[in-house]
N, C-alpha and C positions, 0 to 999 in steps of 0.2 A: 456226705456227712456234714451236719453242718457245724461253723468253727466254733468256738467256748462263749462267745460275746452272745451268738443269737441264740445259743443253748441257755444262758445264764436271763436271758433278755425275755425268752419264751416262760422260764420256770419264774421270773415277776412276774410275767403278766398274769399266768395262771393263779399266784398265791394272788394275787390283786384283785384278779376275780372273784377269784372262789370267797374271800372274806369281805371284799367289799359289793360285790356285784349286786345289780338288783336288778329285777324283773322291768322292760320295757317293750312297748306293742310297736313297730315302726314298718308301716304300710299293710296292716294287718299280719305281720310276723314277728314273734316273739325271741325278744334278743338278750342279751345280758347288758348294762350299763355301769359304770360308776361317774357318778355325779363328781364335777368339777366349778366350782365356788370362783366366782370374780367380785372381787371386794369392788367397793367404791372406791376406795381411796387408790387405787391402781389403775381404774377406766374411768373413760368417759361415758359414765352410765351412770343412773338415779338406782339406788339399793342395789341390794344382792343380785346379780346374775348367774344362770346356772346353766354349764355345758353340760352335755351326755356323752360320755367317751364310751364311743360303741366297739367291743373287743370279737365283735363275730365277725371271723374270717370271710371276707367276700364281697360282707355291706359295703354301698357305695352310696350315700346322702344325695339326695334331690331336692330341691327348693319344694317348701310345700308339701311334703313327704308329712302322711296324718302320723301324730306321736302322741300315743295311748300313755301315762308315768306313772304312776303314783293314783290309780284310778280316774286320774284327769287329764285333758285334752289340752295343754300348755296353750298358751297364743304367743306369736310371736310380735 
């Protein structure tokens, strides 16, 4: 059984899902995402930057991995 912290840990991630999650294609399989915001003023980057925090169990990211979003193909 597992202990209260990954019980409590499992039931965010699910409520984080379920209201923020959005539909993403990554290597032609269809995943759930919530977008994660990098200001400028905290990186070394020119405007907004945007992660994908991918919450399906399994995935494991590859360099170059095609990323379907928002009906567009991001570049890196």
């Amino acid at each position: 059984m597992a202990n209260p912290f990954d019980r409590i840990a499992a039931r965010m991630d699910s409520v984080t899902q379920s209201r923020f999650g959005k539909p993403v294609t990554l290597n032609g399989v269809p995943h759930v995402v919530v977008e994660a915001h990098f200001l400028p003023e905290l990186q070394a980057v020119s405007g907004d930057g945007i992660s994908l925090v991918v919450f399906t169990v399994g995935y494991r990211p590859r360099r170059n991995d095609p990323v379907e979003f928002n009906g567009k193909t991001p570049t890196s």
